[in-house]
N, C-alpha and C positions, 0 to 999 in steps of 0.2 A: 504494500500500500504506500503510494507515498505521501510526504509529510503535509502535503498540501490538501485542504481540504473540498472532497465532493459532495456538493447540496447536493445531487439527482439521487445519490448512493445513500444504501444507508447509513447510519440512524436516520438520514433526514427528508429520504427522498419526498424533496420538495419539487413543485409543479413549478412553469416556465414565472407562473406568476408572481410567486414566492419569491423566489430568486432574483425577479427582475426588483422586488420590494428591499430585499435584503443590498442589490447593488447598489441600486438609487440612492439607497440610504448611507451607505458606505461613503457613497462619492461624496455626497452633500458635508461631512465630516468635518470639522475642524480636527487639528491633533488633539484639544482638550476634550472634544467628543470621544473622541476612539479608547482615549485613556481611560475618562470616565466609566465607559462601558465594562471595562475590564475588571470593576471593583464590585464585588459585593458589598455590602455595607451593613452594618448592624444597628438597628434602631432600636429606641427603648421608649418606654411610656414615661419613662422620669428622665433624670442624667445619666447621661452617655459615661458609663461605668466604665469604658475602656480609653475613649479618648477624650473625654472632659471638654468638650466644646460647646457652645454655646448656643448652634446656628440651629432654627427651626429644621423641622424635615423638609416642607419646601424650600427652606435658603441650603438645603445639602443637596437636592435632587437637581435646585437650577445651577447650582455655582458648581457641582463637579460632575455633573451629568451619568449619577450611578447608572448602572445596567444591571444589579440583583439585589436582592433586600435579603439578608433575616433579620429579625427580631426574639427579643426573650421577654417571656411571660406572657400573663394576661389571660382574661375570658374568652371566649369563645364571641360574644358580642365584641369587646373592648379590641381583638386581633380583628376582626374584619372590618370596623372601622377605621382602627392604623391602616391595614390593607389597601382598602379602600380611598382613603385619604392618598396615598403615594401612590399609586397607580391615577389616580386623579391631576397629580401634582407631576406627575413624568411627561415628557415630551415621546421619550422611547417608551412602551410599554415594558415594567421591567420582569425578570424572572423571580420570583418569589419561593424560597424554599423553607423548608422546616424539617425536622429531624423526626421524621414519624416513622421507629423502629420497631415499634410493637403496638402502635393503633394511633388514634388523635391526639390521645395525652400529650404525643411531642409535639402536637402543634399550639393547643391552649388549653388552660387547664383542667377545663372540665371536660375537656376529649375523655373517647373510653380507651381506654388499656386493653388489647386483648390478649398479646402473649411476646414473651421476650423471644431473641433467635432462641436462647437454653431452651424454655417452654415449650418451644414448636418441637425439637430435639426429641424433650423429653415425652412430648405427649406421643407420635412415634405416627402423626397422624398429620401430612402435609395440606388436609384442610385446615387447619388453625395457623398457618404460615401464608395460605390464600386467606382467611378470611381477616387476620392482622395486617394485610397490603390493602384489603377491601375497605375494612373498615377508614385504615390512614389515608386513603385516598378520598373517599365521602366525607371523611369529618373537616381535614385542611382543604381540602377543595372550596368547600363550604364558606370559608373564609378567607380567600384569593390566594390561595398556594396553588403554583402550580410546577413545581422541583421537591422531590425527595429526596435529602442526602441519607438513605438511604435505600436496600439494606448491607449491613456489613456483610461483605461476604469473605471475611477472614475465618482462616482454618484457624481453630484453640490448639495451636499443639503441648502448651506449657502449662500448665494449672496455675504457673503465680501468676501468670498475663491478670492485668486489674481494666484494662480497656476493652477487651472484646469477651469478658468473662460469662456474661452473659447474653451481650449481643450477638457472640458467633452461634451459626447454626449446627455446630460438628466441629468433631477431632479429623476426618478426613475428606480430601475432595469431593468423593460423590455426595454425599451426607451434604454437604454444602449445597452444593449445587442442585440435589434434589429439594429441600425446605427455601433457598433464596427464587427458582426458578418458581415456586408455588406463590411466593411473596408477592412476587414483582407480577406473576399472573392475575393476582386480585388486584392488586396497584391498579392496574392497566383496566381492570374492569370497571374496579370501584372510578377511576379517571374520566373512564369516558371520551378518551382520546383528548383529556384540556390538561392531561399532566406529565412529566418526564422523570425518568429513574435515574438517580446516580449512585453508583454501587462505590465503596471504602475498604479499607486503604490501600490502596495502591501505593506499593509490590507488595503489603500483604502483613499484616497484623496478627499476631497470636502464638510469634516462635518465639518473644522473650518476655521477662516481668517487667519491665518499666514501661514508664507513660511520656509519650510523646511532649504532652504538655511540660514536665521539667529536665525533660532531656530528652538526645538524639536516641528516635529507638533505630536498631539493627535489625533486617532480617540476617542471617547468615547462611541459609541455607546454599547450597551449590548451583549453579546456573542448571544441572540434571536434575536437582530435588527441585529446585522453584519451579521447570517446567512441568512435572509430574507431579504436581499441587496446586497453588496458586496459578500457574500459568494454564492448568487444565480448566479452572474454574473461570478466569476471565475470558481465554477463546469460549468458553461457551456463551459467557453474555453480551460476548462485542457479537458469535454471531447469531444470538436473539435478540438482538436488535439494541441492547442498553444505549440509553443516549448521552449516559455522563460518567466519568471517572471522578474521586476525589483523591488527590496523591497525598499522602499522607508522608510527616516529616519522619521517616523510617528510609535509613540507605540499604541499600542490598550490593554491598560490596563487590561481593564473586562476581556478579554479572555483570554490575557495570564495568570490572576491569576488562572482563572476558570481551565484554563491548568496545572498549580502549584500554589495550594493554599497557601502553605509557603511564597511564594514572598509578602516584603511591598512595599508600594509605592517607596522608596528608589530604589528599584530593579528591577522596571519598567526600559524595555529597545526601544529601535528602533526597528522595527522589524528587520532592516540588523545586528542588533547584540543579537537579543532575540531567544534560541534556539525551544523557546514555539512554537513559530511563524513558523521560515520558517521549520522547522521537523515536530514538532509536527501540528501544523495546514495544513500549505501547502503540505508538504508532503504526511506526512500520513494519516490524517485527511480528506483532499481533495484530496487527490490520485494523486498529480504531479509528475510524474515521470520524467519532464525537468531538465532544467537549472536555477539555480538562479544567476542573477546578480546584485551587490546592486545600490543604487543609487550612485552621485557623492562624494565620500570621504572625499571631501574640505568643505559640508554641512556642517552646524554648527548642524543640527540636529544630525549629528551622530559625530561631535568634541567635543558636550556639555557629550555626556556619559562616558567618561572613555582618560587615555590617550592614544594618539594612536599606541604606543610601543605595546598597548594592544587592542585597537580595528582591530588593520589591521588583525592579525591573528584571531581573537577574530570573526572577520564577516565570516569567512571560516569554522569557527567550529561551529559555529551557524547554518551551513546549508546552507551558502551561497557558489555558487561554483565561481563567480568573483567577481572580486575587482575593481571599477573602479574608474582609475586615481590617481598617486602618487601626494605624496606633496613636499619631495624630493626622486630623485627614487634611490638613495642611500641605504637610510637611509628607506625607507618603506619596499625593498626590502628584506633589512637582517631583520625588522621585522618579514618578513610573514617567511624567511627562521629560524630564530631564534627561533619562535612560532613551528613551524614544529617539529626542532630537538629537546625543549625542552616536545613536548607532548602536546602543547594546541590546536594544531591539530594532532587529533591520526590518524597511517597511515593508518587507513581504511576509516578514512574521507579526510583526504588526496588522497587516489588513488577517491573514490568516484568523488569527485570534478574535477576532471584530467579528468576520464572517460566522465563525463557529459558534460565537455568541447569539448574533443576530437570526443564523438559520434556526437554533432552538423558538426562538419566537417567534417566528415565520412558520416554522411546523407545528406551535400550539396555536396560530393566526392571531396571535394578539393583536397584531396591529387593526389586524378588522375587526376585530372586536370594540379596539380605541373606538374606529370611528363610525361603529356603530351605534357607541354607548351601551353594551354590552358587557364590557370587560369589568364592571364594579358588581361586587354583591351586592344579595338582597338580603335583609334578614329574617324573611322568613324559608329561606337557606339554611340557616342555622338548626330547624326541625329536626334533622338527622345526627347531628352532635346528639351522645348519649342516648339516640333512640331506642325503643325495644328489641328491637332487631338486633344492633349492634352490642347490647346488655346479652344478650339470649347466647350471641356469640363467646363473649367474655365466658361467661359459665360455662359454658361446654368448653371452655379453651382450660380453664380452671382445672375442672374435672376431670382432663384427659393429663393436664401436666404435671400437677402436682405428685412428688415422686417420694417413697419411702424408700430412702437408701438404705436403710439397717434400721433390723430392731431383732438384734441377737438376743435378746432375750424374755423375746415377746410380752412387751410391758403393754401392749395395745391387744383390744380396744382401752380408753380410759373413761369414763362415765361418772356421771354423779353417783350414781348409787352405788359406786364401788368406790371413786376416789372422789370426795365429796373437794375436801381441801387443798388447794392449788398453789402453790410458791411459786411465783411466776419472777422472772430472771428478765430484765430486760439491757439489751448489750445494743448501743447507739452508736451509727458513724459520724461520719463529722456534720455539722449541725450549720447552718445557712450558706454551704457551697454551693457552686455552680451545679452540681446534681447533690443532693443532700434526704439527711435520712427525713423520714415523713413524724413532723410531731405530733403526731396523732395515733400513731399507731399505739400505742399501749394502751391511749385509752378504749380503743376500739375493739384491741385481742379481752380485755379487762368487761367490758358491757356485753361483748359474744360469750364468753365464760358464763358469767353470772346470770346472760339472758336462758342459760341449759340447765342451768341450778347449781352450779360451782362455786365453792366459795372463794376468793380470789385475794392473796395474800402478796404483793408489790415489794420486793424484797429490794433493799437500800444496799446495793452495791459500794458504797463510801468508807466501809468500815471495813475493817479484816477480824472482827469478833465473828465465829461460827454458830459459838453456844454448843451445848450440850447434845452429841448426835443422837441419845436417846429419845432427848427431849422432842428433839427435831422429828424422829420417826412418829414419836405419839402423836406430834401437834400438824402435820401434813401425808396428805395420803400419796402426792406424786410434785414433779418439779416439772413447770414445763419455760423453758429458755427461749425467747424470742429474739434472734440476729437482724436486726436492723442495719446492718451495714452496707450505706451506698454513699458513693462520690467516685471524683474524678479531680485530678488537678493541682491537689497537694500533697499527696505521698506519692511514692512509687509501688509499695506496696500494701492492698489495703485489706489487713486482717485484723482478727478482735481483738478488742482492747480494752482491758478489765479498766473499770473505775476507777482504782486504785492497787498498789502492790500489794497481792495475793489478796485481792477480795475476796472476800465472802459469795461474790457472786462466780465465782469460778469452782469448777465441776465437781469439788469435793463432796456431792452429797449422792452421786449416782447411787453406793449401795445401798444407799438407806432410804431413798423414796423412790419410787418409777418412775425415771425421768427423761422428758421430748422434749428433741433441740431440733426446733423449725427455723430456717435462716429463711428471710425475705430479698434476699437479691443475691449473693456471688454461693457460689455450688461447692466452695471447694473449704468450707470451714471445720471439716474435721479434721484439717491439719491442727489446728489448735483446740481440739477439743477431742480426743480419740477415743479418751475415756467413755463418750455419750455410746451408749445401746442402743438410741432410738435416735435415728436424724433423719429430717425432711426436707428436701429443698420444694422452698415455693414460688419465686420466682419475682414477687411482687409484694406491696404489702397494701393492694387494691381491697373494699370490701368484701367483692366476691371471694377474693384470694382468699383473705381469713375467715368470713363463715366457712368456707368448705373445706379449710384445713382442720375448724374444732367439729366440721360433721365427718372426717376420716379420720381423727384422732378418736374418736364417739364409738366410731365402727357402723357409722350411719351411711358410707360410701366406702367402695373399695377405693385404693389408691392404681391410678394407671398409670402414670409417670416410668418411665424407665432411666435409671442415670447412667451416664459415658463412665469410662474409667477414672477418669481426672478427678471425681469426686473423692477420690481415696488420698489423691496428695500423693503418688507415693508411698504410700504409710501402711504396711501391713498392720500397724494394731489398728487403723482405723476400722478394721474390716472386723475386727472382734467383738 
């Protein structure tokens, strides 16, 4: 394929008229257009949390002429009005994405959740992978998305990986590619031909434990292993038609030397700024004729390479055709225009990059939509956000994932009439990050308990007094531990973390009451708890999720979940 992009081909095959929209448009360009286009941008409801500026959204949209938007937070009414607003205030119609990896939720808050990629994995049932691309396509649709970043379609080959732990869909290629191809098949239904896919990370996320976010991640594998993995699962979606890449700051060494053998270690880059990578592999290599968009900018993965005077424009010449999110939009902006006029983007990868841009809008017809007064929501659009339908889905998504990895000692069922008194354990990740644990949730597992007739006993983690184990067996009939652990951004590795040293809330009481350790988000927590007899992974800490974990812990549903290897850690005692 070469590097140069064809509308008629796909992903885009645009008609004569499209193209002729997308040229016209090209032509008429100033360079601060072109630049402009090149940028996603991140908008907020309040202050711009990243680059502190002061300018409305129409004085961003006219003074730099973005060409994508995302945004964080917000309702379901309050996102389509932002939406709506900026798509109103654009001269280009822009692309609008959101991270809807397991239902609406990632688009605004009251989205439904239907199943994480683990979830889909575990429930062993590629309709709940169709109907979580269904549902995130009906719910963000609804509120003017029209770009998905995602689904991940990273292989987990490492249990510590903290970024794809429960986004990837499997430990091996086909697995991937069976649950991501069912995904991206509801996407496209739930869409309606008004939305486009872009699949993550590109070369490929889940061979090691650290997070992009405060470091370079590595894949390492061999230019053999990466194509009998990762490279089997992208050639299948460059050729089902995918219309986006997102490269993520992760270098894959071996190949790009393999690509230029001149390069030393020194000269290993990210792939959003290695040209080996997204030209020569993605491109040509693997014949993508999309769109490349990098990851987040602010990534220390890709801060740690060069400065970024020189990386902003540096990732557009690389092959990448967006940039997303400034740091000040100032000052990035006349980078990427400065890089332009001095030649570190030449103007034939320049218009290239424009094109790719502009042809995704041309094949969802935004522009005719512009000018038909179409392209703005309605709100009563918004009906389908948390519909019955989409609830109906959620449950049955619930029911089939929810997984009983071990209960060696068959402490289940657990019931009021047997175990009336409950010590419930509750263990928190870190608390108002950019993905953070749900403060709600105790009280929620605590109101379901007692709503079954359980009496529910909120044990104070702060102390390292046990008390009396006798005493402990009289006064409690079982222990049940709730893992609340979820984020991204500030560790590199993110496992449980007692209250304090050797809390009281750590496992020392398994043989004296019957005791369930349900974790609500990453799958691989009995590496720090191996002692437990009874562990659940549930995937979520949504309401459906916990009614129907205290109605399989009850014995009021089986469990149909099946877990991967990776949930052992390693650890043969965990298997005990």
């Amino acid at each position: 394929m070469p590097r140069l992009v064809d509308l008629t081909a796909k992903p885009y095959n645009l008609s004569a008229e499209q193209i002729k929209w997308v040229e016209d448009t090209l032509a008429g360009m100033t360079a601060e257009e072109k630049c402009g286009q090149l940028f996603t941008n991140l908008f907020f409801f309040g202050k711009d949390m990243f680059s502190g500026n002061e300018l409305t959204n129409a004085q961003i949209l006219e003074k730099y002429h973005i060409g994508g938007a995302r945004w964080q937070g917000g309702t379901a009414q309050k996102c389509q009005d932002l939406l709506n607003s900026l798509q109103a205030d654009s001269k280009i119609p822009l692309l609008v994405a959101a991270n809807c990896d397991a239902g609406g939720n990632g688009a605004c808050s009251d989205g439904t959740y239907i199943a994480s990629g683990a979830q889909c994995e575990a429930s062993g049932d590629p309709t709940v992978a169709y109907n979580a691309g269904y549902v995130s396509a009906r719910e963000a649709g609804a509120l003017g998305v029209n770009v998905n970043f995602d689904p991940c379609v990273d292989i987990l080959f490492n249990w510590r990986n903290t970024i794809v732990n429960t986004r990837a869909y499997g430990t091996d290629p086909d697995t991937v590619i069976k649950y991501t191809s069912a995904y991206i098949e509801g996407y496209r239904a739930g869409g309606n031909g008004n939305m486009v896919t872009c699949i993550k990370h590109f070369p490929g996320d889940g061979t090691e434990q650290r997070d992009q976010h405060l470091v370079l991640g590595v894949n390492e594998l061999s230019p053999e292993e990466w194509d009998a993995s990762f490279g089997r699962v992208y050639r299948h979606h460059i050729d089902n038609g995918v219309e986006m890449f997102m490269a993520g700051h992760i270098a894959l060494p071996y190949y790009q030397q393999k690509l230029n053998p001149k390069l030393e270690d020194k000269d290993i880059l990210p792939a959003t700024l290695a040209e080996e990578l997204i030209i020569g592999l993605l491109k040509e290599q693997l014949g993508f004729n999309g769109m490349v968009i990098t990851d987040a900018s602010h990534m220390l993965g890709m801060t740690s390479a060069m400065r970024r005077e020189d990386y902003v424009p540096g990732a557009i010449a690389a092959g990448c055709d967006m940039f997303l999110f400034f740091n000040d939009m100032e000052e990035d902006f006349n980078f990427m225009l400065n890089g332009y006029k001095k030649g570190v983007i030449s103007e034939e990868r320049m218009n290239d990059a424009v094109r790719r841009v502009l042809g995704l809008k041309a094949k969802l017809n935004l522009h005719v939509k512009q000018a038909e007064g179409t392209l703005l929501k309605k709100p009563e659009d918004l009906a389908v956000v948390g519909c019955a339908e989409h609830l109906a889905m959620r449950a049955d998504a619930a029911d089939k994932g929810i997984t009983l990895v071990k209960n060696t000692l068959n402490q289940l069922p657990i019931r009021p009439e047997t175990h009336k008194r409950i010590r419930l354990y509750y263990l928190q990740g870190e608390v108002g990050g950019i993905v953070a644990a749900g403060s709600k949730v105790l009280e929620a597992f605590v109101a379901e308990l007692e709503k079954r007739g359980f009496e529910v006993t909120v044990n104070d983690g702060t102390t390292r007094v046990k008390g009396r184990t006798l005493e402990y067996r009289k006064n409690y009939d079982a222990a049940l531990i709730v893992a609340d652990v979820v984020g991204y951004g500030a560790q590199n590795n993110y496992r449980i973390q007692w209250k304090t040293a050797m809390s009281n809330e750590c496992p020392w009481y398994v043989w004296e009451a019957p005791t369930v350790m349900v974790s609500l988000n990453f799958t691989t927590h009995l590496h720090d708890a191996t002692m437990v007899k009874c562990y659940i992974n549930a995937y979520h800490s949504n309401p459906e999720i916990i009614k129907q974990v205290v109605d399989k812990i009850m014995g009021e549903s089986e469990f149909k979940g099946k877990p991967n290897d990776l949930v052992w850690a390693g650890k043969w005692q965990a298997k005990l």
